[in-house]
N, C-alpha and C positions, 0 to 999 in steps of 0.2 A: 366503454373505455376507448380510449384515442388517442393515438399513439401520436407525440410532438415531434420525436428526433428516432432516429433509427438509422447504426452503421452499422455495417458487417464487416466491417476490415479486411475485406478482400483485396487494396492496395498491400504496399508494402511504406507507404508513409500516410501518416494522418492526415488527414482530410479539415485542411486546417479552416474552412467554414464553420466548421465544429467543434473544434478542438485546440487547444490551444496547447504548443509546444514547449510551452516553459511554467514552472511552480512561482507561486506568486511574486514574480517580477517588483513588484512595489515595493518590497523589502530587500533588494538587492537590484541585481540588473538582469536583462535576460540572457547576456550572454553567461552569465552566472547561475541561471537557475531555470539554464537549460531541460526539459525531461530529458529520462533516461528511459526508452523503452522497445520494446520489439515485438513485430508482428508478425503469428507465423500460424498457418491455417486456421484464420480468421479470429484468434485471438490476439488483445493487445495486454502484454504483460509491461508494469511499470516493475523498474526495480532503482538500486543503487549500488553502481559502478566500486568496486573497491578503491580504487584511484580516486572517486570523484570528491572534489573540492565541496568545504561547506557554503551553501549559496546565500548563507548569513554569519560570516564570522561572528559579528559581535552578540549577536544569541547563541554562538553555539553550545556555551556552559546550560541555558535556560532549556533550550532542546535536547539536548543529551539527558538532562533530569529528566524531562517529561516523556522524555521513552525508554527511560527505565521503569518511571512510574507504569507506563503502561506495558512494557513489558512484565511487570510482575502481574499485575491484574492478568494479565492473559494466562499467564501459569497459574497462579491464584484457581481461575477457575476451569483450566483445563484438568488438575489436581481433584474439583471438585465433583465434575464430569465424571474423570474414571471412579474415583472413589463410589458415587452413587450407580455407576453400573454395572460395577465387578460386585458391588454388594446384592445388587440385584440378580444375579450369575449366581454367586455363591449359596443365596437361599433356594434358589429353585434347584440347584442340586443337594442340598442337602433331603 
């Protein structure tokens, strides 16, 4: 195995040879679709600012569906997870 790219985010800004500081640009602009992230003992967390602006108005209805959709799935089988290991708990104590 061979390792291509490799950061440790030991900065406190990205290493922009590498990385790129904004969400796909193409569909907006960059000063629009800026990242939002922070780096702090050598992890880089992405998140979304409460404040921050949608960096595609005119999908926002088409994105907002599509992660609700995926937000269900994610419960869907987080739901499905506990269920199959408390059952698994509950037989061995029986």
């Amino acid at each position: 195995m061979t390792i291509k790219m490799f950061d440790d985010f030991l900065d406190n800004d990205l290493n922009e040879e590498i990385w790129f500081p904004f969400y796909l640009p193409q569909w907006s602009s960059r000063k629009n679709a800026v990242a939002t992230y922070r780096i702090k003992e050598s992890v880089l967390t992405l998140y979304i600012a409460d404040d921050q602006k949608p960096w595609c108005p005119s999908r926002m209805k088409q994105i907002t569906l599509i992660l609700i959709i995926l937000k269900c799935r994610i419960e869907m089988k987080q739901i499905l997870w506990r269920s199959k290991h408390e059952n698994k708990r509950f037989i061995k104590e029986i």
